[in-house]
Every structure is written in C-alpha cells, then in structure tokens.
C-alpha positions as CSV (number, residue, x, y, z in Angstrom):
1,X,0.0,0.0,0.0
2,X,1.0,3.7,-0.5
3,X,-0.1,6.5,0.9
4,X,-0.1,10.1,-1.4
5,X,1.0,13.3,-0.1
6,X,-0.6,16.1,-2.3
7,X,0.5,19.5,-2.0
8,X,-1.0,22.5,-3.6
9,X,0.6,25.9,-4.3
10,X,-0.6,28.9,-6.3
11,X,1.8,31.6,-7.3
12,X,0.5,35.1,-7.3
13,X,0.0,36.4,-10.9
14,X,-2.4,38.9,-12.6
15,X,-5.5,37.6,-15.1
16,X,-6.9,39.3,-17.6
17,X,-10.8,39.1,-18.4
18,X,-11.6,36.6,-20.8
19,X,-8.5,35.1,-20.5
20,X,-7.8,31.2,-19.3
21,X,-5.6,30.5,-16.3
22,X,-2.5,28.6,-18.2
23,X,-0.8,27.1,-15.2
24,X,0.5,23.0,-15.8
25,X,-0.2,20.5,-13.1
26,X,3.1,19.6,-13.4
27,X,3.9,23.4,-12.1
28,X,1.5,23.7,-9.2
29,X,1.6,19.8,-7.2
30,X,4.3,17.5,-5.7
31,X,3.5,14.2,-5.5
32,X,5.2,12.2,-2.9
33,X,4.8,8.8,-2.9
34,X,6.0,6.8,0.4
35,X,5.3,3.9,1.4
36,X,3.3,3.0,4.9
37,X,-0.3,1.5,6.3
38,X,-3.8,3.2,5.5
39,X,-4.6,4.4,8.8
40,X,-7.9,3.5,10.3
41,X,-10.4,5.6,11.2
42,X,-10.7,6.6,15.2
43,X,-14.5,6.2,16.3
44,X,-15.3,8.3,19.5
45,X,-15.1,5.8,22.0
46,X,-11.1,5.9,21.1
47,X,-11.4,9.0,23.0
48,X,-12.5,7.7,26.5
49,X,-10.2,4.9,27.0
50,X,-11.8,2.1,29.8
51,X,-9.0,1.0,31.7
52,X,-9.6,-2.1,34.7
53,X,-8.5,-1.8,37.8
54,X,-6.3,-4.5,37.5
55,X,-4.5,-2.5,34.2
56,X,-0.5,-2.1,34.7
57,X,-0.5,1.3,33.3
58,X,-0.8,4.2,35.7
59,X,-1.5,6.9,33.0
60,X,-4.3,6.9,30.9
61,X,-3.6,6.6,27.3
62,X,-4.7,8.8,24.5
63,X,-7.2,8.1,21.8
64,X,-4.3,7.6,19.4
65,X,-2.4,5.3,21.4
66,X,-5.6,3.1,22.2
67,X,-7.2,2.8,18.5
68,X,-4.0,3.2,16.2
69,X,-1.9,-0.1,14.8
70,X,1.5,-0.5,16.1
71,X,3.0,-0.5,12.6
72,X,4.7,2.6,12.3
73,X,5.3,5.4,9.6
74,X,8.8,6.3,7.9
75,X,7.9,9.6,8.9
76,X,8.3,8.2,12.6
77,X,11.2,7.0,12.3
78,X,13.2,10.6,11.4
79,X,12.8,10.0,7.4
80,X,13.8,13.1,6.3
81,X,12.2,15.2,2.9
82,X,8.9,14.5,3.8
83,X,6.4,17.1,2.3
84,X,4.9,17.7,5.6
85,X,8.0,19.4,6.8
86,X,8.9,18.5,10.6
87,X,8.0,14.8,10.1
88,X,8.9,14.4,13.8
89,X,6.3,16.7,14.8
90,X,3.9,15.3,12.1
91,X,4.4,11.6,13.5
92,X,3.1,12.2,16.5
93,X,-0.3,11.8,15.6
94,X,0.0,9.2,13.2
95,X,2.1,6.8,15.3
96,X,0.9,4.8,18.7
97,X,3.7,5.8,21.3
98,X,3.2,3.7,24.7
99,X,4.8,5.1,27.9
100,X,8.7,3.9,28.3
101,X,8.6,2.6,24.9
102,X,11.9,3.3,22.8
103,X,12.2,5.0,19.5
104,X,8.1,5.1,19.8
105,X,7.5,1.6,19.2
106,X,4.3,0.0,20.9
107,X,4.4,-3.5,23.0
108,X,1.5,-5.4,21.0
109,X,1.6,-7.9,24.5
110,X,1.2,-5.1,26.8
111,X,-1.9,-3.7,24.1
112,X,-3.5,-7.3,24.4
113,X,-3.2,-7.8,28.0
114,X,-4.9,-4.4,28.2
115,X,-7.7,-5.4,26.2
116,X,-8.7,-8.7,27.7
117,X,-8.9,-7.3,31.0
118,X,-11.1,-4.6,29.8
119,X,-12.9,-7.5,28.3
120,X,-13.7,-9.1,31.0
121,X,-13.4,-6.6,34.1
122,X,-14.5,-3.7,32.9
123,X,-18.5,-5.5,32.9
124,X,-20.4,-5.1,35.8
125,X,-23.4,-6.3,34.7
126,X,-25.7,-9.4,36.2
127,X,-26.0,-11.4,33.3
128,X,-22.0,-11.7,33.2
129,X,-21.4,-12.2,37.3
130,X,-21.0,-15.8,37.9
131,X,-23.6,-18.0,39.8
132,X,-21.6,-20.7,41.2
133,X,-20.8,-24.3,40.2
134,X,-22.8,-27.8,40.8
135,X,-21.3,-31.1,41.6
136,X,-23.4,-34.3,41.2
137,X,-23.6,-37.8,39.8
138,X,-26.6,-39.3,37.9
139,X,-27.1,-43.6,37.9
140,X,-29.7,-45.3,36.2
141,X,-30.7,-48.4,37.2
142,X,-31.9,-50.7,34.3
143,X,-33.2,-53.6,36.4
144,X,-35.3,-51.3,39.0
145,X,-35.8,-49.0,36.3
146,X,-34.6,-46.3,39.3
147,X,-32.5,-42.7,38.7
148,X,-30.4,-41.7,41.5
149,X,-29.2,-38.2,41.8
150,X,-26.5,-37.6,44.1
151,X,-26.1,-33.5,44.8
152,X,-22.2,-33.4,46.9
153,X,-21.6,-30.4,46.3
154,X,-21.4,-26.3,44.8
155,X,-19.1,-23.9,44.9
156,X,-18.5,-20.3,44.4
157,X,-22.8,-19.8,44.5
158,X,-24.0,-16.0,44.2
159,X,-25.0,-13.7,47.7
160,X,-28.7,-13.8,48.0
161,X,-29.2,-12.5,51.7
162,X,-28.1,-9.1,53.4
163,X,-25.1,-11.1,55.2
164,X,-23.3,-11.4,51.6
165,X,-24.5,-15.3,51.9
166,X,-27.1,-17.4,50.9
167,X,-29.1,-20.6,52.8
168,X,-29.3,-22.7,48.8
169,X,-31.2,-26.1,48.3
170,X,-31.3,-28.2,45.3
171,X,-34.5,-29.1,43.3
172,X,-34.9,-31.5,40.5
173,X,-37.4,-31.5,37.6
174,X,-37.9,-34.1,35.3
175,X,-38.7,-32.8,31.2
176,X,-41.5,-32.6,30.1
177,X,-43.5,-33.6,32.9
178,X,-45.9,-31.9,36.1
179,X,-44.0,-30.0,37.9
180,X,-45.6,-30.9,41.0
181,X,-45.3,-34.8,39.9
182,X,-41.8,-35.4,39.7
183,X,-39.8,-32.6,41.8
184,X,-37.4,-34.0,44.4
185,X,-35.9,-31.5,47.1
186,X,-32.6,-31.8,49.0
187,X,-32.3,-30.2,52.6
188,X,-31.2,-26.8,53.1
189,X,-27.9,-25.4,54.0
190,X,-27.6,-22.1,56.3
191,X,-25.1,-19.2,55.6
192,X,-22.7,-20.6,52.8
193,X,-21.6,-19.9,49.1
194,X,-19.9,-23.3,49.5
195,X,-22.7,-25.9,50.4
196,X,-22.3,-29.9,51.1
197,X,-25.1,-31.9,50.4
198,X,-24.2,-35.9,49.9
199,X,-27.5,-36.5,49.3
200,X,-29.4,-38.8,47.1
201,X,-32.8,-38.6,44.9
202,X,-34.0,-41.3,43.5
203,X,-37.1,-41.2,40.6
204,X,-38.8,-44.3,40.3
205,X,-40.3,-45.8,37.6
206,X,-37.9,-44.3,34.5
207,X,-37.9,-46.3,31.2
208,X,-35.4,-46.6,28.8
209,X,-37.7,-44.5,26.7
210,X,-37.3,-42.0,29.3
211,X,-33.9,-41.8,29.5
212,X,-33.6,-41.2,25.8
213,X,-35.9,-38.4,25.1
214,X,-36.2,-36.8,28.9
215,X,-33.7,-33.8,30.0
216,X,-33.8,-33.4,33.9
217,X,-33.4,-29.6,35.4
218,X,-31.2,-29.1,38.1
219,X,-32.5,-25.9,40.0
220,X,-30.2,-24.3,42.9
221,X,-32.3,-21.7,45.3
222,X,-31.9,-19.7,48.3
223,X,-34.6,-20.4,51.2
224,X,-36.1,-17.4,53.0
225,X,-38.9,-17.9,55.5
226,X,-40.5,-14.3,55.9
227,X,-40.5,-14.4,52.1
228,X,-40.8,-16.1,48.6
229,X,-37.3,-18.7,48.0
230,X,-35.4,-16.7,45.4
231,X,-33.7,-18.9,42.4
232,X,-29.8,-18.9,41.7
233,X,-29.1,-20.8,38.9
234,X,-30.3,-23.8,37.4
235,X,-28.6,-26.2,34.3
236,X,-30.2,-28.9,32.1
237,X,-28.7,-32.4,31.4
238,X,-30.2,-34.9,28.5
239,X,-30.6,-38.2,30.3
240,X,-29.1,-40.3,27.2
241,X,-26.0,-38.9,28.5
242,X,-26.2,-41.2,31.0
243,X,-25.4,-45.0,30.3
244,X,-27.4,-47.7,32.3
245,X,-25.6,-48.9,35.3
246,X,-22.9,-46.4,35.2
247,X,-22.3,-43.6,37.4
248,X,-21.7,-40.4,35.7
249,X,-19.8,-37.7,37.2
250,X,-21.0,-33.8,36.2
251,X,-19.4,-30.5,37.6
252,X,-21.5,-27.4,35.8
253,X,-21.5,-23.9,35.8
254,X,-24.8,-22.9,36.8
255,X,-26.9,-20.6,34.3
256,X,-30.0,-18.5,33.8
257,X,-33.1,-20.3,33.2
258,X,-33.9,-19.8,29.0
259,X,-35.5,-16.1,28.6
260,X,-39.2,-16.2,27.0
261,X,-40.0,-14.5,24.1
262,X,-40.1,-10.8,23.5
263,X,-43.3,-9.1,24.1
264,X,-42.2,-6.8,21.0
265,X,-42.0,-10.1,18.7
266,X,-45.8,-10.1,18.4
267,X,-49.2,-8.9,20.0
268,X,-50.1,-9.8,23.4
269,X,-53.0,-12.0,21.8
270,X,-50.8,-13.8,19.6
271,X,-48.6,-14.6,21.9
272,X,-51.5,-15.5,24.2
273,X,-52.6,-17.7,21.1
274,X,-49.5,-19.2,20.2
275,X,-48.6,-20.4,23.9
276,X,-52.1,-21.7,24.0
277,X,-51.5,-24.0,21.0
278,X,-48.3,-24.7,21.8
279,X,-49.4,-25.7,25.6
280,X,-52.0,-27.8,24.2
281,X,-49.8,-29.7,21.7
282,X,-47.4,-30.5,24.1
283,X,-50.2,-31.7,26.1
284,X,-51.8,-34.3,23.4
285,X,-47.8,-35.3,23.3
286,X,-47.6,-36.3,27.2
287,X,-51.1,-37.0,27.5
288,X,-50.2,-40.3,28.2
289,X,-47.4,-40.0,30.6
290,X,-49.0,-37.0,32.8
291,X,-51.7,-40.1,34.1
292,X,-48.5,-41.6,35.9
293,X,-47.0,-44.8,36.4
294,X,-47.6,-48.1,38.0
295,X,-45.3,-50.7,39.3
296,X,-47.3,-54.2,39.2
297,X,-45.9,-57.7,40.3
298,X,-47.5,-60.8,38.8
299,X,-47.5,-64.3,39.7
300,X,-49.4,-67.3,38.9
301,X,-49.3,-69.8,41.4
302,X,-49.8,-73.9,40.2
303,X,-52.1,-76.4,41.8
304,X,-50.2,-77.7,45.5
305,X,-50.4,-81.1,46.4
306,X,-49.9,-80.2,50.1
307,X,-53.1,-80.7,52.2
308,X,-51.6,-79.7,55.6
309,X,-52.2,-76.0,54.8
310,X,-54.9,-73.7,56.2
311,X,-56.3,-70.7,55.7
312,X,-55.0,-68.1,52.7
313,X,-52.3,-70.7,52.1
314,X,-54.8,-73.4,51.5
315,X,-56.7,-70.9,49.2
316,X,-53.5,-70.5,47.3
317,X,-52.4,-74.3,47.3
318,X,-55.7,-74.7,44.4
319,X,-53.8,-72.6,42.5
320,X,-54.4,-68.8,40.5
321,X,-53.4,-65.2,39.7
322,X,-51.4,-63.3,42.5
323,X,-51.5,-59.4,41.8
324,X,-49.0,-57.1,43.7
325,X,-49.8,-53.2,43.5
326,X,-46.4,-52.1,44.5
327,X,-46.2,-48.6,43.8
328,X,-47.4,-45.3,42.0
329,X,-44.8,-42.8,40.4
330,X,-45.7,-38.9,38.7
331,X,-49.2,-39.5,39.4
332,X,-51.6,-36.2,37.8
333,X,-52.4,-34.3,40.6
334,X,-56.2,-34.3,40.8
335,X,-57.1,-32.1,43.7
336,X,-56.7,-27.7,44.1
337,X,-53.5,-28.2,46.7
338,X,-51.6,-29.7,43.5
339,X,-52.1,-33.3,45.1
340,X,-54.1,-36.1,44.9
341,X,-55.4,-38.8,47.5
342,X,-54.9,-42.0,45.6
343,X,-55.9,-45.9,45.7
344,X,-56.0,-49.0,43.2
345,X,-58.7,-51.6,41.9
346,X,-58.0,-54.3,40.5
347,X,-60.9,-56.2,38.4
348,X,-60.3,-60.0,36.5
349,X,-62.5,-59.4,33.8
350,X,-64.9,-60.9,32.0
351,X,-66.6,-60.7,35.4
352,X,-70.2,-62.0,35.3
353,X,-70.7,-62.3,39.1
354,X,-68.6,-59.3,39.9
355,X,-66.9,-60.8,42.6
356,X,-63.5,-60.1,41.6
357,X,-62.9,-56.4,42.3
358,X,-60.5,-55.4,44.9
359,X,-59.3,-52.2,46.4
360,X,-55.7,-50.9,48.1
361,X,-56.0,-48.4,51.1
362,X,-56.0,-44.7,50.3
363,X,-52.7,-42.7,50.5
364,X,-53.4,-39.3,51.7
365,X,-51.9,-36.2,49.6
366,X,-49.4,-37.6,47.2
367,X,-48.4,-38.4,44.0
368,X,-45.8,-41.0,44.6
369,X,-47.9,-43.5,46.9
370,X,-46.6,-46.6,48.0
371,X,-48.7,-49.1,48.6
372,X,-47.4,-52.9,48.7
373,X,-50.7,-55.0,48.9
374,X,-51.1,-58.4,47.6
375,X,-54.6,-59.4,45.8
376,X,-55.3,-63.8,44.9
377,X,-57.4,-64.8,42.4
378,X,-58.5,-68.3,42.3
379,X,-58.5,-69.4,38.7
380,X,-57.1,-72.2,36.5
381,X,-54.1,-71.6,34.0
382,X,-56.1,-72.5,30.9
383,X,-58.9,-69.9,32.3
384,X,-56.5,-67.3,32.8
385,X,-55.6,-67.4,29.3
386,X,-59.2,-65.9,28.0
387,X,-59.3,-63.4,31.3
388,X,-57.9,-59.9,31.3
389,X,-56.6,-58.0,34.4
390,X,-57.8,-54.5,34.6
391,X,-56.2,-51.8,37.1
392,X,-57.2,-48.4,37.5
393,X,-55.8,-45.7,39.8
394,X,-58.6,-43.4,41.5
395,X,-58.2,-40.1,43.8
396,X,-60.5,-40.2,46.7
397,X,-63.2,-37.5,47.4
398,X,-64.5,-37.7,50.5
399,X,-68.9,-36.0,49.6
400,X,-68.3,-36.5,45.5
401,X,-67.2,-39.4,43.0
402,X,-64.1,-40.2,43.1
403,X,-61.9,-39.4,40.1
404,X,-60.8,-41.6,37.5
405,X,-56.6,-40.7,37.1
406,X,-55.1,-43.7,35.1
407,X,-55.4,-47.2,34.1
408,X,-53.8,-50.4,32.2
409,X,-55.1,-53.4,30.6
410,X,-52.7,-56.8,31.0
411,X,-54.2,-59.8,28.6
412,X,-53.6,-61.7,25.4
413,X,-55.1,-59.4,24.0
414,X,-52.6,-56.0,24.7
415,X,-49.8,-55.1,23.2
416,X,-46.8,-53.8,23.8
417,X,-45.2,-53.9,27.3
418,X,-48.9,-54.8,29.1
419,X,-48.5,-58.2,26.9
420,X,-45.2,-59.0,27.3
421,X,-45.5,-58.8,31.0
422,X,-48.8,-60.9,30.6
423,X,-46.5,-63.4,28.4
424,X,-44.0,-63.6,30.8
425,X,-46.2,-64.3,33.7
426,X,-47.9,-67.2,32.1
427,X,-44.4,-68.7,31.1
428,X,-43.1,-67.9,34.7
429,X,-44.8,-70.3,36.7
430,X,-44.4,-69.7,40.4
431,X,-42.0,-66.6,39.7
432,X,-42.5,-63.3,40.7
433,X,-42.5,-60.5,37.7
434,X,-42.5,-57.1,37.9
435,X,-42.9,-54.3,35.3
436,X,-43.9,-50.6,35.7
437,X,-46.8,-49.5,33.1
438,X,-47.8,-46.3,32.0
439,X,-51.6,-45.5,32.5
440,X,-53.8,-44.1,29.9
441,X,-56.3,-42.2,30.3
442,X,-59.3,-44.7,29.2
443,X,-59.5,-48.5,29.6
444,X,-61.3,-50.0,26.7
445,X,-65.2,-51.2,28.0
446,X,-65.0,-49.9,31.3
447,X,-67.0,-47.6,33.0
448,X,-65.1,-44.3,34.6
449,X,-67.2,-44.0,37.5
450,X,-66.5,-44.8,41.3
C-alpha cells in the first residue's frame, strides 16, 4: 500500500478578463509517494479509553495510542524530505507511542493484555457475574428402572441474603413432565456460598424410553422464610448422556433459566394464542405420561399337592393369579392443593358375578404413593388365558365421585409392554415378575365411574 501526499501551491499572478488561467499541473503539485499502512479511522469511543483496575499502566492513554496499529510510519522514524516538513512533529499523531517505549514503538503484549482485561473486568453487569458451580452424579438403574441423583456439592454460589451469603437447596425436575409430579428436594444449608449436600434422589419408575428423550433440570435456590425462595441458577442435562448402570460424574457452571419471548416479537393475543397451541400440543404429546405410572408384580401360582395347609395358604395351594400393587410414580395431581389422595382396583374381567374387584387403602396427599398389597385370584391356567386383568388408579373424594386418574389393561389381548408382562407371567410359573406401566387415560369397556 502507498499512501499520497498532495500538496498545492498557487503563485500570485495577474488575469486578464476573458482570459484562461494557463498554469500545468506539473507546475503547481508535488507528489510524494512513500510507502506506509492506510490508517484507520478513530471512532469516539477511542477518545474515553476504559481501563480495569487490575490494568498495569498508571497513565491513561490517548485516543491515538488506544485505536491506532502498532506498525509505524517512515515519517516516525526521522525519514527526512517529507512534504509535511517537521516529520517528527507530524508523526506524533500518526504513530501509537506507549509510555517507556523506545524510539516510539508500541508492545502489542502489553496492548492485548490491556484489552482482555477490559474485556472481562470492565462489565459489571448481572447477566455476566457468575452464579456458582454444581457437583453431582446421575445412575440409572436398568433392572429397578430407578434414577439416583446424588447433589455433593457447589461452589462459588451468588449472595442472596443481606449477610453477603445465601441458605441454597437443590430441586430436581424431570422434562417434560408436572411439575408438581416429579420434583425432588434436598435439605437446606444455612449461611454458605460453598454448600455440602451428599445427598441422594431417586425417581422411580424411569424407562429406557425416558432416559432417551427426557432432560432433567437441576435448579439451585436460596430459602427465605419471611418471604418467597429466590432462584440462583439452574442447568439442564439430557438423560441419554447417561449409560445404564454407570455412574456419571458432572461438575457445571450454573446458568440462567432460558428467557421467554419478547413481548415486541408479536401482539399480546398472539402470543396469548401461540402459547395456547403450543401448551395444548405439548399436552396431546404427554397425555399419556402426565396419568403416571404403576409398578405391578404378577405371579401365577400352580395347583399344590400339600393338604396340611390352612387358611389363605390353603386358598393359594388350588392354584391362581397373584396381583402385587407395588407402587405409583408422577401421578396427575387431581385435587386444588396440587395433590391427589390416591388408591388402586384391580378387576379380573370378564366378570359375570362381579366378585373379583378389589381395592388398596387410600394414600393421603401424594403423588408418589406406596402401597405394597397383595390381591389372589383363584383361577385355572387354561382360564387365565381368556381373562384380562384391569387396574385403574382413583383419587379419593371424600362427599363427590371419586376421580378416575389412570389405568392399564394386562391380557392376550394387549400389546406392547402390558402383553409382554402378561406373556412372561404365564411362562413364569411360580415366579415373581414385575414391570412398571404407564396409565392411559381410558380403559377400553370400562366404566369411569366410582
């Protein structure tokens, strides 16, 4: 590149009217061509430098020092015949001259270390201020079809009360799903930036399938009594991170929770629209899996030859269908406190006597009851195979009907994981096998009234 010098000069000389000015251009412009960078153009920031506390330099430097490139000039260097006459006095405002450097050379290091720390120190903002660091391990047990969440630890966590501390918890969620459902809670630490937890959550009842398409939320919050518990940070993991059987390890930097859209980025009532729709298509999606799920044990018990036994033994010993309602998982919360007060039936159907209909106890205000009750029914094998075993989960109302929350259907005549568990039983005989099932929201022929 070359930079052009042009310089102009007019000698004083009479013209007569109606005459032409005959002067060459030769005569009347030097051009001096040397060689040396375009300059850039200073912006007006240039002209109020930012400089960190942390900065090295003790004097403020000026525009041109901050914005100009540290190539210099020949005229810098004492080049002498320059047009501009004084190049030295010229150069001054061409060049970049840091303090104590010789023959007006700039230290590009010195430039770079200045910038980063303006970079990063010079922001005071919240959105840049860190929020702390998480420590914990996920396991997913295949064979219990169990995830354990172990918080130990975070670190470094933001000041939430007057005291310059915080008093954090950890809460998990499990996505999508009801909030209400599926969060698990550790215990609350007092005064720190730097809590230990060693504590472990367990979910019960997650598939494969879950584990492939679910992402579970990790949410760290300061508790305050007189008022609302304010949130710190939170971070999302993908579960198919996570292999079956294997612990893995995570240690995350704790983030804001995803902003929502802009109110300028339509009306309110499109917006009000569009979340509807989206809301409800996300609903017919989970529909499903919002019912909950149900952990069943089944068990068909051969003819005994034994005639020494009495009682429920002896009732057993003739053979039939033993059903074990073990447990409920992410039941949907039927009542206004976000809960639900649920029990199970069990019906052996076709049922032309109606005789074969039994009921857990109710489990007060929850949606992960755990119930552990054993139901017999007296039936042959080659009977069984033309029966099917209908379960339904209810929430009690004490004054109204109860209502209906989810159900399953186990026969030859399922599909899916209701008949392979059906399959297995009748192959099984005299062994214990359990499965958890999702509930749907309507049993085929059955009637959703209590």
């Amino acid at each position: 590149m070359r930079s052009f010098t042009l310089t102009l000069s007019l000698s004083p000389m009479t013209v007569r009217k109606g005459k032409r000015l005959g002067i060459t251009i030769q005569e009347h412009m030097a051009i001096d061509v040397c060689p040396g960078p375009i300059r850039p153009i200073r912006q007006i920031s240039a002209y109020f430098p930012r400089l960190s506390p942390t900065s090295s330099f003790s004097e403020p430097l000026s525009p041109n020092q901050v914005a100009a490139p540290t190539t210099l000039s020949p005229g810098s260097t004492g080049q002498a015949g320059g047009p501009m006459g004084g190049g030295g006095a010229s150069s001054g405002l061409l060049s970049p001259q840091l303090p104590g450097a010789a023959g007006g050379g700039g230290s590009l290091s010195a430039m770079s270390s200045m910038d980063t720390s303006i970079e990063i120190d010079s922001c005071d903002s919240d959105d840049n201020t860190s929020l702390g660091t998480l420590e914990f391990d996920l396991l997913y047990e295949k064979a219990t079809s169990s995830l354990h969440c172990t918080v130990l630890r975070a670190k470094g966590l933001k000041p939430m009360d007057f005291n310059g501390l915080a008093d954090p918890y950890v809460k998990l969620h499990l996505l999508p799903g009801a909030c209400k459902a599926n969060k698990l809670k550790t215990k609350t630490v007092r005064n720190t930036l730097n809590p230990m937890w060693n504590e472990t959550l367990t979910y019960c009842g997650i598939t494969e399938e879950d584990m492939y398409r679910k992402t579970l939320r990790v949410s760290v919050c300061d508790e305050d009594k007189l008022t609302h518990n304010e949130f710190i940070g939170e971070s999302r993991v993908a579960l198919r991170r996570v292999k079956p059987d294997q612990t893995k390890h995570f240690n995350i930097c704790l983030e804001h929770p995803p902003p929502l859209p802009s109110p300028t980025a339509m009306s309110t009532a499109l917006r009000g629209i569009s979340c509807y729709l989206r809301e409800w298509e996300t609903e017919q999606q989970r529909s499903l899996e919002e019912r909950g799920r149900l952990l069943l044990c089944l068990q068909f018990l051969p003819p005994s030859t034994d005639g020494d036994l009495k009682g429920e033994a002896k009732e057993r010993a003739r053979g039939g269908l033993c059903v074990g309602v073990k447990r409920c998982a992410h039941l949907a919360a039927m009542d206004v406190n976000g809960f639900s007060d649920p029990y199970v039936k069990t019906y052996l159907k076709p049922d032309v006597h109606k005789k074969s209909k039994h009921k857990t106890a109710v489990i007060k205000k929850t949606l992960n009851p755990e119930f552990n009750e054993e139901f017999f029914y007296e039936i042959s094998f080659s009977e069984l195979a033309t029966k099917t075993l209908e379960v339904t989960v209810w929430d009690y109302d004490l004054g109204k009907s109860n209502d209906f929350i989810g159900g399953v259907s186990l026969g030859c005549h399922s599909q899916g994981d209701t008949l392979q568990h059906w399959i297995d039983c009748l192959k099984n005989k005299g062994k214990k096998v359990e499965r958890w099932h999702t509930l749907t929201n309507e049993l085929p022929g059955s009637t959703l009234q209590e």
